[in-house]
C-alpha positions as CSV (number, residue, x, y, z in Angstrom):
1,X,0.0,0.0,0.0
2,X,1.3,3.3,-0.4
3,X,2.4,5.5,2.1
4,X,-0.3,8.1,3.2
5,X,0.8,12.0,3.7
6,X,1.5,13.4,7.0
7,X,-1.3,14.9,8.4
8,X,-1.7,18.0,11.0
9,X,-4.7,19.4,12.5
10,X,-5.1,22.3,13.7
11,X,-6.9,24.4,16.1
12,X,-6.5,27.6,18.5
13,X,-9.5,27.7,20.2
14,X,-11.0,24.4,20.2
15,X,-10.8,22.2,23.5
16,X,-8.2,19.8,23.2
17,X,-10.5,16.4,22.9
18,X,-13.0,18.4,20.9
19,X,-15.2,15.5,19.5
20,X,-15.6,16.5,15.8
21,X,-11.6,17.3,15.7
22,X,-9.9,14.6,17.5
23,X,-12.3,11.7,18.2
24,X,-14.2,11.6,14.5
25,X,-11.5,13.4,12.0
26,X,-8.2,12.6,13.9
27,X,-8.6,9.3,15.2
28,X,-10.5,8.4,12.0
29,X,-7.5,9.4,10.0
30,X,-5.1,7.2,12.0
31,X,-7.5,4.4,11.7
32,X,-7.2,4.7,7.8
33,X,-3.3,5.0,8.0
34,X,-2.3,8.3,8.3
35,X,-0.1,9.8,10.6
36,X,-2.1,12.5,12.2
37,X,-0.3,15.3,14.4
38,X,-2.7,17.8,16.2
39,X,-1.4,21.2,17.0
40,X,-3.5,22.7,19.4
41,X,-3.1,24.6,23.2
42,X,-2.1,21.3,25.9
43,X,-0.4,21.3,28.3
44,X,2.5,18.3,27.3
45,X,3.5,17.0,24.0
46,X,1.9,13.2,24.1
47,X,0.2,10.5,21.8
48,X,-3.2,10.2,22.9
49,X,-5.3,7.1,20.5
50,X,-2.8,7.3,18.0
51,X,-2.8,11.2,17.8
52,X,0.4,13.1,17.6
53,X,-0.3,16.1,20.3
54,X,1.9,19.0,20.0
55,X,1.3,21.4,22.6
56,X,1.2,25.1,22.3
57,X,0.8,27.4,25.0
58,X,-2.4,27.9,26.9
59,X,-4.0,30.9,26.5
60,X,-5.5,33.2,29.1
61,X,-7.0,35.4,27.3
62,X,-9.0,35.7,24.1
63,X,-6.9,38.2,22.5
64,X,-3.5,35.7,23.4
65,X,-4.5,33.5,20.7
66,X,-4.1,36.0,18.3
67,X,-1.1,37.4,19.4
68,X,0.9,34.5,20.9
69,X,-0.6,31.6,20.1
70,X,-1.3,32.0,16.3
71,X,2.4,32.6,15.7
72,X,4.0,29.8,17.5
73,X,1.2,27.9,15.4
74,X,2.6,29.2,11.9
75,X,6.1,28.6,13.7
76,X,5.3,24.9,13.9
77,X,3.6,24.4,10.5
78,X,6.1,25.8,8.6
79,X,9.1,22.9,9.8
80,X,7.3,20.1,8.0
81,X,7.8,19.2,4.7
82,X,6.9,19.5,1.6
83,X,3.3,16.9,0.7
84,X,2.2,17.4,4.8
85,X,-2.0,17.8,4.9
86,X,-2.9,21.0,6.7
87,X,-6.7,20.6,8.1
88,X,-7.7,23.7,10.6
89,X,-11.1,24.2,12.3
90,X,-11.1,28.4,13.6
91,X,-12.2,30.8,11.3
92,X,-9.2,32.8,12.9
93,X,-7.1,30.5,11.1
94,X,-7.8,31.4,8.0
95,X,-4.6,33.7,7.5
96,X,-2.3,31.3,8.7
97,X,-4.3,28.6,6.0
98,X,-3.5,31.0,3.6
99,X,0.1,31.1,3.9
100,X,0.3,27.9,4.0
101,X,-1.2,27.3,0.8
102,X,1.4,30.1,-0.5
103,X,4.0,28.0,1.1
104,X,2.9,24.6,-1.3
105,X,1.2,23.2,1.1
106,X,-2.6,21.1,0.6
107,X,-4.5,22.8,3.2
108,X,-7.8,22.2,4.2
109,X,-10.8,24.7,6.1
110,X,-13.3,22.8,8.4
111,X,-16.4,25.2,8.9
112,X,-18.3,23.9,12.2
113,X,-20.2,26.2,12.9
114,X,-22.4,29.1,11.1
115,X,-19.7,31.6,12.1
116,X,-21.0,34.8,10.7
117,X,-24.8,34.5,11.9
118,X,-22.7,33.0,15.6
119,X,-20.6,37.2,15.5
120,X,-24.1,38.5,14.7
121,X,-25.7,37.6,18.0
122,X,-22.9,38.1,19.7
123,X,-24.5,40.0,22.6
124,X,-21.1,41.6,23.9
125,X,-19.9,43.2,21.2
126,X,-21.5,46.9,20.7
127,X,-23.2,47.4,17.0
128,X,-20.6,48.8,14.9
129,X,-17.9,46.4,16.2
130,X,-19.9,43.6,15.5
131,X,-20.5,44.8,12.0
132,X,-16.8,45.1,11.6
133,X,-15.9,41.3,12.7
134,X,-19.1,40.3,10.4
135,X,-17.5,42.0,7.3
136,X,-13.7,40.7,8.3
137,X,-15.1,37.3,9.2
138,X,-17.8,37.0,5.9
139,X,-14.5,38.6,3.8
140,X,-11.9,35.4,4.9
141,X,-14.1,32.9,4.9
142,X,-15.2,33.6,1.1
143,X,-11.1,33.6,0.6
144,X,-10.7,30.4,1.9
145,X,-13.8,29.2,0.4
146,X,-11.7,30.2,-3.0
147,X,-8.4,29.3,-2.4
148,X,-8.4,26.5,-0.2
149,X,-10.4,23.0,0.0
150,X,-13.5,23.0,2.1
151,X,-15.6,20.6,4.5
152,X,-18.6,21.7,6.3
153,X,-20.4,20.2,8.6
154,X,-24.1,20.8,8.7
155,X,-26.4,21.1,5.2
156,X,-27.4,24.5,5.5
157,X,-23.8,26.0,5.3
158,X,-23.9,25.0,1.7
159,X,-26.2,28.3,1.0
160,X,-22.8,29.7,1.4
161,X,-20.8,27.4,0.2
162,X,-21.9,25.3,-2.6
163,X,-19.0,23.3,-3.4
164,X,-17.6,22.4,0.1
165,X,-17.6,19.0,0.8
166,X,-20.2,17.9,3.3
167,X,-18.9,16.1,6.4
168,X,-21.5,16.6,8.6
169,X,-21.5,16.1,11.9
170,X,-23.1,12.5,13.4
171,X,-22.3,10.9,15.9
172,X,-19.7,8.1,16.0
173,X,-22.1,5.1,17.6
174,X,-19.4,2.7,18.7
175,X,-20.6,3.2,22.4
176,X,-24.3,2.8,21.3
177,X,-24.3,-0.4,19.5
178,X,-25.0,-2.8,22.0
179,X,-27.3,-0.7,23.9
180,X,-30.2,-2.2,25.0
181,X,-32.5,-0.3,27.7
182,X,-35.5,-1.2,28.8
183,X,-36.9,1.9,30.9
184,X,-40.0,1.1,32.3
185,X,-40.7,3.7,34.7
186,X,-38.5,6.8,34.0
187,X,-38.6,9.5,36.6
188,X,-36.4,12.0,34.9
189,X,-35.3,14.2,31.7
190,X,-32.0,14.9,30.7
191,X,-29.9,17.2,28.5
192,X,-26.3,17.1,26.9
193,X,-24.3,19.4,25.5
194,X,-23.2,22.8,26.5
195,X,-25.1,24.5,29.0
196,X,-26.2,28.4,28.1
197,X,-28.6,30.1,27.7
198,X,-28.8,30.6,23.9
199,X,-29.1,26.5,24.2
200,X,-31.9,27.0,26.1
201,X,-30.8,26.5,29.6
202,X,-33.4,28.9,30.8
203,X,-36.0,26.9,29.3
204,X,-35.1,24.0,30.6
205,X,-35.1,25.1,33.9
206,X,-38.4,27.1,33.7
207,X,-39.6,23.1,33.1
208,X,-39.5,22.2,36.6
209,X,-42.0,24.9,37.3
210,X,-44.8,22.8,35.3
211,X,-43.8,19.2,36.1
212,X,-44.5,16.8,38.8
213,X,-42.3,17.4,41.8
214,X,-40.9,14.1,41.3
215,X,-39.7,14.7,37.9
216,X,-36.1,15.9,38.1
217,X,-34.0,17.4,35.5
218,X,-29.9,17.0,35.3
219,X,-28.0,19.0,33.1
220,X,-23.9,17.7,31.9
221,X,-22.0,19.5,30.0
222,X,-19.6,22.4,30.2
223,X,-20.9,25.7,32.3
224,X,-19.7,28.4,32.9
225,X,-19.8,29.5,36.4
226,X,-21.7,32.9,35.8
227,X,-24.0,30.7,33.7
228,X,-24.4,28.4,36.6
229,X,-25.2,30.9,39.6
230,X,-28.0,32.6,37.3
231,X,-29.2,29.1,36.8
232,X,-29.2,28.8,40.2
233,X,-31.3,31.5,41.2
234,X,-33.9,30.8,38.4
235,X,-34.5,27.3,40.1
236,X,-35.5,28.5,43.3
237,X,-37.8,25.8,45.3
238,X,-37.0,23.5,42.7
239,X,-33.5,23.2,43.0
240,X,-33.3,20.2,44.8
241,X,-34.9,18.9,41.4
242,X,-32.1,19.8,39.4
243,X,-28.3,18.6,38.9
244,X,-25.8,20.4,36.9
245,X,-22.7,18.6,36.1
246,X,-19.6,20.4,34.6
247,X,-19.5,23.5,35.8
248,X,-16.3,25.7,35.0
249,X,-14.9,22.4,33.4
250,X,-14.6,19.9,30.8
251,X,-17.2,16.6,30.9
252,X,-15.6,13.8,28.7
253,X,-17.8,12.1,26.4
254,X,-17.4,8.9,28.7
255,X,-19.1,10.3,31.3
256,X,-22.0,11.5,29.2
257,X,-22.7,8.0,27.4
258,X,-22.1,6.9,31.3
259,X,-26.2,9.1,31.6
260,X,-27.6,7.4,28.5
261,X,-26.9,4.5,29.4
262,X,-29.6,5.1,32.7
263,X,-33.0,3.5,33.2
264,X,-34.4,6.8,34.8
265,X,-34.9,9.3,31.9
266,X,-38.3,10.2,29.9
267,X,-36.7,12.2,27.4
268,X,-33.9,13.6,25.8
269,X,-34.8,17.5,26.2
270,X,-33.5,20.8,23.1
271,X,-36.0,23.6,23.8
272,X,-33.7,26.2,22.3
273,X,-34.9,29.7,21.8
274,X,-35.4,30.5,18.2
275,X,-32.6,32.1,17.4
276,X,-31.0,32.6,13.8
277,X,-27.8,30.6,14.6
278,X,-29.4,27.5,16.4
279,X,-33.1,27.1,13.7
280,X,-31.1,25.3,10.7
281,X,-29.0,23.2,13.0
282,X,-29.0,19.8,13.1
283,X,-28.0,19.1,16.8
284,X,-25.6,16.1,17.5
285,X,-27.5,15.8,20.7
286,X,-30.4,14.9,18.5
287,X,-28.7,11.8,17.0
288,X,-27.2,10.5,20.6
289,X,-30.8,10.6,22.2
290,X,-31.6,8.7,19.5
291,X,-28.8,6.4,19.8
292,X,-29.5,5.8,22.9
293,X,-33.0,5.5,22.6
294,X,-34.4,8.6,23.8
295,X,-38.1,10.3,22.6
296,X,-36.6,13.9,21.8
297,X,-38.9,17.2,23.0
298,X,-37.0,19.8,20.9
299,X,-38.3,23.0,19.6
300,X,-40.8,23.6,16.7
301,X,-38.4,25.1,14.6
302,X,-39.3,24.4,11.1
303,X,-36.4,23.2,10.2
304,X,-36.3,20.9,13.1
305,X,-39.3,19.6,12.5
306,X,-38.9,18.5,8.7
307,X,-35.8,16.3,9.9
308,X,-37.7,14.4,13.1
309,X,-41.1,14.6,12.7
310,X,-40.7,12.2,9.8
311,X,-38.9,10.1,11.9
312,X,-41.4,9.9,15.0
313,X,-38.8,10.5,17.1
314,X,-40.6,13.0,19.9
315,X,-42.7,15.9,20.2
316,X,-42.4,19.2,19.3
317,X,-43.1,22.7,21.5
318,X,-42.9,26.1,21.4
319,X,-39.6,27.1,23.3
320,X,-41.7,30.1,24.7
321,X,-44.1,28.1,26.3
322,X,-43.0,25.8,29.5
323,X,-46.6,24.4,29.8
324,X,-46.6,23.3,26.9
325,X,-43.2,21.1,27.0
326,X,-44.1,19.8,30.3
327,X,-47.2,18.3,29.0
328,X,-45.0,16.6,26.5
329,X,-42.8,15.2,29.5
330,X,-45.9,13.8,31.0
331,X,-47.1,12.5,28.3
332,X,-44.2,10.9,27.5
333,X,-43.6,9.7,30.9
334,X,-47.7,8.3,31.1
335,X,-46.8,6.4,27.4
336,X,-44.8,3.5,27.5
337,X,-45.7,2.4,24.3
338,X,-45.2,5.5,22.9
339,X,-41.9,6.1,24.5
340,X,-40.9,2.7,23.4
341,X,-41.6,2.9,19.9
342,X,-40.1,6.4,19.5
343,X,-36.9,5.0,20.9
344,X,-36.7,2.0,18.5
345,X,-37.5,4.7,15.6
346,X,-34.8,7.0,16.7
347,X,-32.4,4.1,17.3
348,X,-33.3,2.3,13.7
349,X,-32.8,5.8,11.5
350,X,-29.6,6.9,13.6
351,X,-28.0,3.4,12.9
352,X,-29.1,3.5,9.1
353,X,-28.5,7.4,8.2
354,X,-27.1,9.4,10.9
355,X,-23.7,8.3,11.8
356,X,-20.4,8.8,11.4
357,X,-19.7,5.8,9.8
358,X,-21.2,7.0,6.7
359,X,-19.3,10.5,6.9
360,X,-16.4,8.8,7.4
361,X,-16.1,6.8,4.6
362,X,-16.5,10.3,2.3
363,X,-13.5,11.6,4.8
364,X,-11.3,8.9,3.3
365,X,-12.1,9.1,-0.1
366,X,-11.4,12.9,-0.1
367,X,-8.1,12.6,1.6
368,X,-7.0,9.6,-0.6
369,X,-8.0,12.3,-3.6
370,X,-5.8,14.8,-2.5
């Protein structure tokens, strides 16, 4: 067989173990031969599933990355030789992808998220800033789109960018495969993913308001502490009823599957305000409730509804209205059958459609083309 190209990854602002970067892309590359180095902030150089870490700096502030991380970056690219795969993931990146391709290198742009709608609700940044990062961010990601290959990882970013390769972003099911739950008296609903309030948090904990006092609600995944305390408050009498697990730190995906892999939970709950960045979106959370065979209550976006509704996968609600989503718990909770046949829907389509498998294999084929 021939020998495959180095490849590096490469990221200033993602966490280290980010799942899309270094458990689907990296570790997927090693799996199919390739020698995978990931440049990103660490604290050690180490080799981590067959991933290459090189550490840079960790960066205490926002504006560090720019200033001291991003050149050490460079720094680092720049030693390896000529036929070495280049494949970043931070829009800030872009420059530094740039030069690379100036310098001969193949270099690749991985668009995650909808990053010019994410710097238009930017809530910090006063209005003519924010128009300012929209123009500079809209103006290097159309540069990239020209000069360099592209992969995106959601449908909708393809209104922007045609062309780009889709490697969208399912789940890797490995963990799921032999999961077999039978949950015949739930007490409790759950939700993954990063906790703030543009994902709803607030929502989810206006829910307790409307439920049966037995019904408790656990939140896991990273929050920030400010996030947290305002949660906090918001719970009131109900906070015995709630758990929040991750605050001010990182929750490995181990310890996630560790909560699907529970008897005790109803649903899987996404009751996201309808907001411009979030409506298209195809949550991963969606596809690991289903994996794990989990009814989904999720907004009515229209968009969210033409992917599950087909599916009979859960219920939709209006984010703005917690009765409404807490009849859905209950009803949920007072249906086993339903409950039960939901879960085998969302398990059956996940395992046949939405995984990474399938993504995967297009990964490969692309990198063996270039």
């Amino acid at each position: 067989m021939d020998k495959k190209a180095k490849v590096v990854q490469l990221s200033s602002a993602h966490s280290n173990f980010d799942n899309r970067m270094f458990h689907k892309i990296s570790k997927s590359l090693v799996s199919n031969g390739y020698d995978v180095d990931l440049i990103i902030q660490h604290d050690k150089d180490e080799r981590v599933d067959g991933v290459n870490i090189k550490a840079l700096p960790i960066a205490k502030k926002r504006a560090d990355r720019l200033i001291k991380i991003t050149p050490r970056l460079f720094l680092k690219c720049i030693a390896y030789p000529a036929g070495t795969i280049f494949h970043f993931h931070d829009p800030e990146l872009i420059p530094v992808g740039l030069l690379l391709k100036l310098f001969g290198y193949q270099v690749i742009y991985d668009i995650h998220e909808d990053n010019a709608t994410g710097v238009a609700q930017k809530g910090y940044l006063p209005a003519f800033l924010k128009k300012l990062v929209l123009s500079i961010t809209v103006f290097f990601e159309d540069l990239a789109y020209k000069q360099l290959h592209t992969i995106i990882a959601e449908h909708y970013y393809e209104e922007r960018f045609p062309r780009a390769l889709k490697i969208l972003n399912y789940p890797k099911l490995d963990w799921a495969k032999n999961l077999e739950i039978e949950r015949k008296t739930p007490t409790d609903i759950l939700y993954t993913g990063s906790i703030t309030f543009d994902r709803g948090a607030a929502n989810h904990i206006n829910l307790l308001k409307y439920l049966e006092s037995s019904i408790k609600l656990k939140m896991i995944g990273v929050c920030h502490r400010s996030v947290y305390d305002q949660l906090i408050k918001m719970a009131g009498s109900n906070l015995s009823r709630l758990e929040i697990i991750g605050v001010s730190g990182f929750v490995t995906f181990d310890h996630i599957v560790e909560e699907y892999e529970k008897e005790n939970w109803i649903a899987g709950i996404a009751v996201f305000p309808l907001t411009r960045f979030y409506e298209k979106k195809h949550l991963t959370k969606f596809f690991e409730y289903m994996a794990a065979g989990l009814p989904i209550i999720y907004s009515d976006s229209k968009h969210w509804k033409e992917l599950l509704e087909p599916l009979k996968v859960g219920i939709p609600v209006n984010p703005e209205n917690p009765k409404e989503a807490a009849l859905a718990v209950q009803k949920l909770k007072d249906s086993p059958e339903l409950r039960s046949q939901m879960a085998q829907n969302g398990r059956d389509a996940v395992f046949k459609f939405f995984n990474w498998e399938t993504e995967e294999r297009k990964l490969f084929k692309f990198y063996d083309s270039i």
